[in-house]
N, C-alpha and C positions, 0 to 999 in steps of 0.2 A: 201473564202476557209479557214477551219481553219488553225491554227498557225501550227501545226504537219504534215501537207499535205503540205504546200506550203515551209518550210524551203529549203534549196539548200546545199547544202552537199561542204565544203570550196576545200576541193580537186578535184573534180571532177564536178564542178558547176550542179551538176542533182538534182533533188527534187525526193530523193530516197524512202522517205517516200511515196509520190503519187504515185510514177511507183509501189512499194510493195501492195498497196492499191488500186489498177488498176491489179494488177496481180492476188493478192488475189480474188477479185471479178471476174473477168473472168474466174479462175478457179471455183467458184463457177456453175457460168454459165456451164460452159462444165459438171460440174457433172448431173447440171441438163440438159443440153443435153444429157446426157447419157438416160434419158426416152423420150421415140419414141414420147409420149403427147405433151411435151416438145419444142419441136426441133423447132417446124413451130411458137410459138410465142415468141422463144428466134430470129428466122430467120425476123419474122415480125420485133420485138420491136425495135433489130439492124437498120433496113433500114425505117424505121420511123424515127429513133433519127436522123441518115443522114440525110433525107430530113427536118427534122423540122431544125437541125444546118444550111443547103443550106438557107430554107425559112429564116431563120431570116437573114442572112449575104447579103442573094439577097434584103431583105425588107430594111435593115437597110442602105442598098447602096443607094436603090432605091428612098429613102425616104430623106437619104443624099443630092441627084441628085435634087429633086424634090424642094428641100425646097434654095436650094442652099447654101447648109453647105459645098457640097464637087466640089472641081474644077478640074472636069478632064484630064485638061491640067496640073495637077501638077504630075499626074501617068506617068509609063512607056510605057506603054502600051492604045497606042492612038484609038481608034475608029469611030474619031467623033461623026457626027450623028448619026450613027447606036449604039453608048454606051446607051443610052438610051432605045432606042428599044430592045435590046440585053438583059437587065438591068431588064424591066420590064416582057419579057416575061419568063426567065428565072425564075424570083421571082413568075411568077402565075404557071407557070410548078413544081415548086415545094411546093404550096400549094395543087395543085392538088394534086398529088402523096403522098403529108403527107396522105392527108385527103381518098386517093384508097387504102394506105396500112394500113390507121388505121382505117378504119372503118372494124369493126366486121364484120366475114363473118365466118359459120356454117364451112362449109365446108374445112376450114384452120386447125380447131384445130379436136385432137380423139376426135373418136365419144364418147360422156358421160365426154368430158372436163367440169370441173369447170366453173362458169361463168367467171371469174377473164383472165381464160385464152383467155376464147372467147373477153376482154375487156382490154387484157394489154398495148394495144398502146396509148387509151385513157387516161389511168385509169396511169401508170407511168408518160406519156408527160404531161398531167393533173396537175400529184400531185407534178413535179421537176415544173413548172411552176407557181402553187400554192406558193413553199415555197419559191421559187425565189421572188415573188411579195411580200409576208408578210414579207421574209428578209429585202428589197430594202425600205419598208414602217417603217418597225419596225427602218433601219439606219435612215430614214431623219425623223422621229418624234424624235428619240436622238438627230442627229443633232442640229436640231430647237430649242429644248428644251435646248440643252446645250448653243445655241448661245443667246437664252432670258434671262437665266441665267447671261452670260459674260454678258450681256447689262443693266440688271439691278447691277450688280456689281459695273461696272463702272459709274451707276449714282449718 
């Protein structure tokens, strides 16, 4: 997150920057709900980013579960056996649903929409995923490079 978005405001501990930056852009949004074209892939794109946010947090549990990273006897809320099962179906229930709301369908956008509009759940989820990966690569190739560095220094 950049350094302007993420500050925290000393009086009121909120990242006033992000909520202004977050309001901003949703009012954007509403303008462009103001056009009827509009509406059904500003309605889709919304409930896309939900289930993609569910799919990762159910994936990232489940995978927790799986791998034995995470002890669920250390949560509050006990399940047993059935946290697993719960766990997994939950995480393919909302792969499905990603992938019924984001696939392209004629009949959601006006007729004579743009392609863009016919393709924004892809075509956004896609491209915040994209630049998420090339950040995440671009940190640990710095990383790396700066820890080979310190290491030939110190030899």
């Amino acid at each position: 997150m950049p350094a302007q978005l993420s500050h925290v405001t000393k009086k009121h501990k909120i990242p006033r920057n992000a909520i202004l930056t977050t309001i901003s852009l949703s009012g954007l949004g509403l303008l462009f709900g103001l056009n009827d074209g509009a509406v059904a892939t500003i309605i889709a794109f919304g409930t896309g980013g939900l289930y993609a946010m569910f799919s990762m947090t159910t994936g990232v549990g489940l995978y927790a579960r799986l791998t034995g990273r995470w002890n669920p006897a250390w949560g509050a809320l006990k399940l047993g056996g059935w946290g697993l099962a719960i766990n997994t179906v939950a995480f393919f229930w909302a792969v499905f649903e990603l992938v019924n709301i984001g696939w392209p369908r004629e009949y959601v956008v006006a007729a004579g929409a743009p392609w863009w509009q016919l393709w924004a759940v892809p075509l956004v989820l896609g491209s915040i995923l994209s630049v998420t990966t090339l950040h995440i690569l671009i940190n640990k190739y710095r990383s790396t490079k700066n820890e080979t560095q310190k290491a030939s220094q110190q030899v």
